[in-house]
N, C-alpha and C positions, 0 to 999 in steps of 0.2 A: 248242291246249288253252285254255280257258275258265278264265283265274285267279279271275274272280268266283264263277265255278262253286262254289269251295268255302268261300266267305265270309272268305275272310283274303286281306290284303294279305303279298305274299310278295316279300322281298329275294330276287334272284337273282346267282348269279355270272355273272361274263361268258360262263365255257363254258356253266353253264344258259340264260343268254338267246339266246346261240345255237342252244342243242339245241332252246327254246323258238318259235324262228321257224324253224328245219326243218320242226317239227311242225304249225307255223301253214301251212307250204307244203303242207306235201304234204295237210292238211284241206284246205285250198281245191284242191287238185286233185283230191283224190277225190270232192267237191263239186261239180266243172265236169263229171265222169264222168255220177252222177247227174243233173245239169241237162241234159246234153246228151241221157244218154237221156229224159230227162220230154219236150225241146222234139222232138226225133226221134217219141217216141209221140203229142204233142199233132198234128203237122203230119200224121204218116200216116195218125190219126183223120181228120182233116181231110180229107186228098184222099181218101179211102176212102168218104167222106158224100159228096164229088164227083165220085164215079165213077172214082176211080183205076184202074189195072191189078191184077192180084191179086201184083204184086210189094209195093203196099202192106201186104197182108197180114202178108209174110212182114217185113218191115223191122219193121210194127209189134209183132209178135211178141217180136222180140228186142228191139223197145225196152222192150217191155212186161217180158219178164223181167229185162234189165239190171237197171230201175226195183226190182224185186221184190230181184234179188240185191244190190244196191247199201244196200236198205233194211234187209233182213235183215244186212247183217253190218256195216255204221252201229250196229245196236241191238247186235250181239257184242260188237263193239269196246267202246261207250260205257258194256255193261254193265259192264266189266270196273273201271273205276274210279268210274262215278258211274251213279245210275239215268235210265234216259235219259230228258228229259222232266221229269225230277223227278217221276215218277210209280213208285209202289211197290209196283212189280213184285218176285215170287219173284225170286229169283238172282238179282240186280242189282245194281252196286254191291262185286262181291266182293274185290276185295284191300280195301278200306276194312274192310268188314264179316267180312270173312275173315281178315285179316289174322294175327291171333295163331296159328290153326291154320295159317296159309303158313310163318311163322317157325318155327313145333316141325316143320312137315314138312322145313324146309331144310336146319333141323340134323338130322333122324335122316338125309336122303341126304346129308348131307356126312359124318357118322360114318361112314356104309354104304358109301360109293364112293368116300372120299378119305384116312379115318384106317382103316384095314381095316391088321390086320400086311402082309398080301401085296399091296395098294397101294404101302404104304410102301416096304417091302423091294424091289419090283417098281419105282419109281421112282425111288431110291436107286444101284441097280444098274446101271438106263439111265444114269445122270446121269455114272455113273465121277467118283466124289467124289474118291478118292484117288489116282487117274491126273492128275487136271485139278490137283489141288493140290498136286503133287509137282511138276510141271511146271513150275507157277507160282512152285513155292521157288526150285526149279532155274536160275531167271533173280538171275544176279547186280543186278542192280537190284531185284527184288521182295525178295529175302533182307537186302539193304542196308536197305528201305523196312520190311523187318516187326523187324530191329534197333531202326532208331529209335525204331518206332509202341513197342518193347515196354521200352528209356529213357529213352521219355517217361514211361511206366505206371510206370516204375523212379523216375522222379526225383518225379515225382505223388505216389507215395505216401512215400518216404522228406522229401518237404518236409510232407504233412500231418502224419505223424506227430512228436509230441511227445517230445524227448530223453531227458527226464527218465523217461517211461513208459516208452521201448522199453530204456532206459538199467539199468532197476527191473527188468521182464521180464528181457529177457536175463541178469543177475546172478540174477537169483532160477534162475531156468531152469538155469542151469551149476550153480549152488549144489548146488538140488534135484538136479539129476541126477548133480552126484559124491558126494553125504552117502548117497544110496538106492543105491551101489555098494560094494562091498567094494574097498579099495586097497592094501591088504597083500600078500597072495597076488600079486594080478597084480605087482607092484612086487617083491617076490620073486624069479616066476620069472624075471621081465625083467633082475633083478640077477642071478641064476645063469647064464643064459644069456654076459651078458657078462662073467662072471669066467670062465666056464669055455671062454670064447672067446678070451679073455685082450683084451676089447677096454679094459679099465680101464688096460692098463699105457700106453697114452698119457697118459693123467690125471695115473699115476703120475709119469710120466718128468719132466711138464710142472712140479709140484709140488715133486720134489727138485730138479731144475735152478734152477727160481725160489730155491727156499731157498739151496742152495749158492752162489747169485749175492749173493744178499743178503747173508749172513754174509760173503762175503770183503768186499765195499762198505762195509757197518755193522761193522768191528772196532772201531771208537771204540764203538759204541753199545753191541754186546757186555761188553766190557771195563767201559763207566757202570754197566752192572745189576749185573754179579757183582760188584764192587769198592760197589757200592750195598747187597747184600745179605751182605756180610762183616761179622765182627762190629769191635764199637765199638776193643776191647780191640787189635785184631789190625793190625801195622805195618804199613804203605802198600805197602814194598817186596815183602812177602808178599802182601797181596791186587794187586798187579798183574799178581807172578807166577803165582799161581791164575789170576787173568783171562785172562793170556796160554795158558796154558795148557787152559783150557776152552775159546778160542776155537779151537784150534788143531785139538782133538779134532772139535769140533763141525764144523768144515769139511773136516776128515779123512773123517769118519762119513757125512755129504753126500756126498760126490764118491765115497764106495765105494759106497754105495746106489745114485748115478746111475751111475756104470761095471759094475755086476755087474749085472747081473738076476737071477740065484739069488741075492742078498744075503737073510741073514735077514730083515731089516725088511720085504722085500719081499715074502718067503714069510710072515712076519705079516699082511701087509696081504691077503696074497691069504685067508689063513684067515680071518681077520675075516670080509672082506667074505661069503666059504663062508657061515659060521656065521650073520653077518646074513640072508640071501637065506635060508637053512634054517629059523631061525626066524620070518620072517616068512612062510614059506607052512605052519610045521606046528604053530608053539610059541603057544597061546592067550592066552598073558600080551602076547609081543610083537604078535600081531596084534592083541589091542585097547589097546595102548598106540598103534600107527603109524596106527589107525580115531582115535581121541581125537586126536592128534596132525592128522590131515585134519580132524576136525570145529572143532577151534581156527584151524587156521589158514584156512577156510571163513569164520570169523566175523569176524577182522578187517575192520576198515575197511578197510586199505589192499587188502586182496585184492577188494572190492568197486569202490574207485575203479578197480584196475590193469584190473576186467574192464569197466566203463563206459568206461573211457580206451579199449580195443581195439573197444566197439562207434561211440565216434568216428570214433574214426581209421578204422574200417571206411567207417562213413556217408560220411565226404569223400572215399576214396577212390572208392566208386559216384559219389558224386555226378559228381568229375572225371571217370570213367572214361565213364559216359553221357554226359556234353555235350559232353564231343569225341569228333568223327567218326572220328578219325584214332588213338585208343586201342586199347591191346592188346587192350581188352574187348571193345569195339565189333567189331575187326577178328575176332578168334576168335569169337565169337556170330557174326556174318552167315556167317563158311566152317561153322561147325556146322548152322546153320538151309539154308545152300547144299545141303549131304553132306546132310543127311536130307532135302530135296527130291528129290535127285537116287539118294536110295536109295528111296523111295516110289513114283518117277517108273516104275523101272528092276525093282526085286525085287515079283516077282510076288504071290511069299507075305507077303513084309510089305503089301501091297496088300489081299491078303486080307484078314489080318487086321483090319487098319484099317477096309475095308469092315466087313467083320462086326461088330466096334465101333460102329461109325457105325450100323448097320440095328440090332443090340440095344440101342444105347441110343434111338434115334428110336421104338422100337418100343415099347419099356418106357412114355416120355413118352404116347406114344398112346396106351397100352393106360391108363394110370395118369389122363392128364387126360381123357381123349375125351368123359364126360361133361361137363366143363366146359367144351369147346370146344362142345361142341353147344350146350350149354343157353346159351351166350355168345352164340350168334348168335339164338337164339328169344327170349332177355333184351331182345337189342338190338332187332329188330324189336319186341316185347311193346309197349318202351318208346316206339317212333315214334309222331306223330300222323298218327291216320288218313288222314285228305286228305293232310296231307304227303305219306306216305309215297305215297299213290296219285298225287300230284303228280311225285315223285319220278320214280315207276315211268313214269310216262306222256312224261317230259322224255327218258329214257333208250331206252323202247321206241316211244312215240307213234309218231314219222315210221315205222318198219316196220312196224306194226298197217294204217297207211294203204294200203299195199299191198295188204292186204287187201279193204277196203272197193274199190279199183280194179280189184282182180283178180275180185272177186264181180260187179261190174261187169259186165266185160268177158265173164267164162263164163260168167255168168245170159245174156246175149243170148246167148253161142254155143248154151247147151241150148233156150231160148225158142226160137232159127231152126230147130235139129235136130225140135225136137219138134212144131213146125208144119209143118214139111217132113215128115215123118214122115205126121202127120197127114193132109196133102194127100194124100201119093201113097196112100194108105189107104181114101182115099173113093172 
């Protein structure tokens, strides 16, 4: 190819400078084709003026058309990117001059024969998307390798993001979503459920046992209040005996609570709690007292810090659980990412499914961008320069075009001897 040809000096890459001296060979081959028949027809002119034999004839014939076919497809070829000659000739010159209707034609066969539903769907299906990537899960080493790729992605984003933001979000987010829920009712039945399960009386048990411990421990402390809260008037002796005496009861009353289980106190505590859980799912005053009761305590401070504190402690625990290999995290994500390889690899129908996933959504994107895929490629060519672009074309196809010119050659002499042989036996 003739880089002057197009008036610009053109940087090449090493692959074009090579693809560029192909193309410089195989011209000059197709060239020594031509030459050879010009010098073949010049010498069999020659012996023919000298009386040659009538095999002259028949040699010159086929030099003669070689000449002819060699010429004719020299001017094909040459049209095709530049006019030959520089003479301006119809149709010449046509990807240069044609260029923009080549690009809109490239794109409607590439919509038409490559983004078509039943392309897509049709090579999708060949391809076994979800056999080859189940497969691929299925290798404890790949499953290991899409762990990490995916705590890296884990740790990526939890280091971009900003504490204070995700800190703010999250409290808002919990806020919002327990203030727009009703918490009475549920809270209710959840308390009936376990009164009427009897799982409170653990609580119970734990409560008077602590008390009854206390009280016998703290008799001095006992004895300080009531003998504190006796009048001024009243003799020492008598308020220590009251003291003594209420302490006595009080650890009495204890330890009968904690030894009966049908003790009254206890069958109060159970109605209580009844009555509570009753009216917090039916009685309107308490449910919007235990709703106002969530919404205050919603708004503290400290319930704001305790849920920014838990998305901390969250964050560090990803952060450690991602960058060692050897974490519980890591270790159960790679056997889950393993099993659903090796359920994808193995169950047909989830197979299916998958597929069909995979084909409606490819399909959808096709159906939805296809104009913009086409007109991307008519865009881009639109935007080439001319000669580039023919330069281009020529660095790429040139050396096979020259086959032509050889082969035009070559069958122009074959039909030139046929059709003089032809001829002879004729006369």
């Amino acid at each position: 190819m003739d880089d002057h040809a197009t008036g610009a000096t053109v940087s090449r890459t090493t692959s074009e400078q090579e693809k560029a001296r192909g193309v410089r060979r195989m011209k000059t081959i197709a060239a020594g084709f031509l030459l050879f028949a010009t010098v073949v027809f010049v010498v069999t002119r020659w012996l023919e003026s000298r009386g040659a034999g009538a095999w002259s004839g028949y040699v010159q014939a086929a030099a003669e058309a070689g000449m002819v076919g060699a010429m004719a497809d020299w001017f094909a070829v040459t049209a095709l990117f530049r006019r030959p000659l520089g003479l301006p000739i119809p149709h010449t010159a046509i990807i240069p001059t044609r260029k923009d209707a080549l690009g809109h034609s490239l794109g409607e066969f590439v919509g038409d024969n490559f983004l078509s539903d039943a392309v897509v769907r049709r090579r999708l299906a060949a391809m076994a998307v979800s056999l080859r990537f189940g497969a691929w899960l299925a290798d404890e080493r790949h499953a290991r390798r899409v762990t990490g790729e995916l705590s890296a992605l884990a740790r990526a984003a939890l280091t971009i993001l900003r504490d204070e933001d995700v800190r703010s979000v999250f409290a808002q987010a919990i806020t919002r979503r327990v203030s727009a829920r009703q918490v009475a009712q549920p809270i209710g039945a959840l308390l009936g459920r376990v009164v009427a399960d009897g799982g409170h009386h653990g609580l119970v048990d734990l409560v008077v046992d602590k008390a009854h411990a206390w009280l016998v421990d703290n008799r001095a402390a006992v004895l300080r209040v009531v003998s504190e809260e006796s009048p001024d008037w009243s003799p020492g002796f008598l308020d220590r005996t009251v003291a003594n005496k209420v302490h006595r009861e009080l650890v009495r009353f204890a330890a009968a609570v904690r030894d009966d289980p049908r003790h009254p106190a206890r069958l109060a505590v159970d109605a209580f709690l009844t009555d509570a859980a009753d009216d917090m799912q039916h009685d309107p005053r308490m449910i919007a007292q235990v709703e106002q009761l969530r919404d205050r305590t919603l708004a503290h401070p400290q319930v704001h810090e305790l849920i920014a504190s838990v998305w901390t402690a969250a964050r560090e625990m990803l952060v450690e659980a991602t960058e060692d290999p050897d974490s519980e995290l890591r270790a159960r994500a790679t056997e889950a990412v393993r099993a659903f390889g090796e359920r994808l690899a193995y169950d047909a129908r989830m197979r299916a499914k998958v597929d069909a996933w995979l084909a409606d959504g490819a399909v959808y994107v096709v159906s939805r961008y296809q104009s913009e895929i086409t007109a991307l490629i008519s865009d881009t060519v639109r935007a080439w320069d001319p000669d580039e672009t023919s330069r281009k074309i020529e660095l790429h196809v040139g050396r096979d075009l020259q086959f032509i010119r050889i082969n035009g050659t070559v069958v122009g002499s074959l039909v030139g001897l046929a059709i003089h042989t032809v001829g002879e036996l004729l006369v």
